[in-house]
C-alpha positions as CSV (number, residue, x, y, z in Angstrom):
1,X,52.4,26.6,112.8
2,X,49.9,23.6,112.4
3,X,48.8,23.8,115.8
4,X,48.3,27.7,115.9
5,X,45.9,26.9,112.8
6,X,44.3,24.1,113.9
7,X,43.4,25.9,117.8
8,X,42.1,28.6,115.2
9,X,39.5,26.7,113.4
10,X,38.5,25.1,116.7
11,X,37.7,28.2,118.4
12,X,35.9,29.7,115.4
13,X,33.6,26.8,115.1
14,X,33.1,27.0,119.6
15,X,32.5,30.7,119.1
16,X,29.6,29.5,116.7
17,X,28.0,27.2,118.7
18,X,28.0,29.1,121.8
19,X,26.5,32.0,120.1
20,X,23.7,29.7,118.4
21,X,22.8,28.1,121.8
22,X,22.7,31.7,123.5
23,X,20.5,32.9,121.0
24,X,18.2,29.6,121.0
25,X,18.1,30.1,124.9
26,X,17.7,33.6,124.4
27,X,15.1,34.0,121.5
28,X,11.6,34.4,123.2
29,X,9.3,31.3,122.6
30,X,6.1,31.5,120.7
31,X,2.3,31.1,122.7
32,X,1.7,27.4,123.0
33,X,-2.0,28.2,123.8
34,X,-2.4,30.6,120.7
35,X,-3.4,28.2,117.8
36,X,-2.4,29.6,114.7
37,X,-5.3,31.7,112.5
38,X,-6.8,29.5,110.6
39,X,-7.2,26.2,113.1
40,X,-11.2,25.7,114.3
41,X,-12.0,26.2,117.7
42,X,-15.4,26.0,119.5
43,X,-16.9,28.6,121.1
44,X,-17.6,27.3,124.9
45,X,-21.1,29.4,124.8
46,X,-23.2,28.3,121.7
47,X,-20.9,25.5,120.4
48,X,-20.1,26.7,116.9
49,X,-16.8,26.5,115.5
50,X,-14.5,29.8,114.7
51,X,-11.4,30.5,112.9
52,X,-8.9,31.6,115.8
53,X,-7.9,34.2,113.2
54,X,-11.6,35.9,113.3
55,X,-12.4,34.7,117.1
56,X,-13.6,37.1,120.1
57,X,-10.2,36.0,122.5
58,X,-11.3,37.0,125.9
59,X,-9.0,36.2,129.1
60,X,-10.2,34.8,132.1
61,X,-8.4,33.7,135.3
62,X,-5.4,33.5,133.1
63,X,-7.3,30.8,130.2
64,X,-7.9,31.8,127.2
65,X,-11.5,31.4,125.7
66,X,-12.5,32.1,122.0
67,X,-16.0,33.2,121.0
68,X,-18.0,33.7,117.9
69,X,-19.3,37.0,118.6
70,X,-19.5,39.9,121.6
71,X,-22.5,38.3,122.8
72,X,-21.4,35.2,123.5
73,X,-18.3,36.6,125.2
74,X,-20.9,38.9,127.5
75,X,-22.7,35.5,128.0
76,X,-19.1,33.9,129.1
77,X,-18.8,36.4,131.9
78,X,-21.9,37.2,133.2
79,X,-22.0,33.3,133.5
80,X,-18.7,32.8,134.9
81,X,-19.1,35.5,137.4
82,X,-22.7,34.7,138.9
């Protein structure tokens, strides 16, 4: 009776860890390149620094670029395409 217990508890507590590791391998990861809101990054164009929460994102080429404002972000591509 022991043993039936005892193979009980054991697969209980496998059952739990194979369903923490599938949802760990599962569960989507977060942005490595997105800084959270309220870190300082400098805008590439005129060199002042922006709150990533309040920053212009524009994608290029597949890198992300933060400006201050929609004219720097013009600047950025009309720049990067000439």
């Amino acid at each position: 009776m022991y043993k039936i217990i005892i193979i009980l508890v054991l697969l209980i507590i496998m059952f739990y860890m194979v369903r923490r590791a599938a949802q760990a391998w599962i569960a989507p990861k977060p942005d490595e390149a997105m800084p959270g809101k309220d870190v300082m990054i400098q805008d590439p164009v005129c060199k002042t620094y922006v709150t990533a929460g309040t920053a212009i994102i524009e994608e290029v080429s597949g890198q992300k670029y933060y400006f201050c404002s929609q004219d720097c972000a013009k600047h950025f591509r009309r720049e990067g395409s000439a």
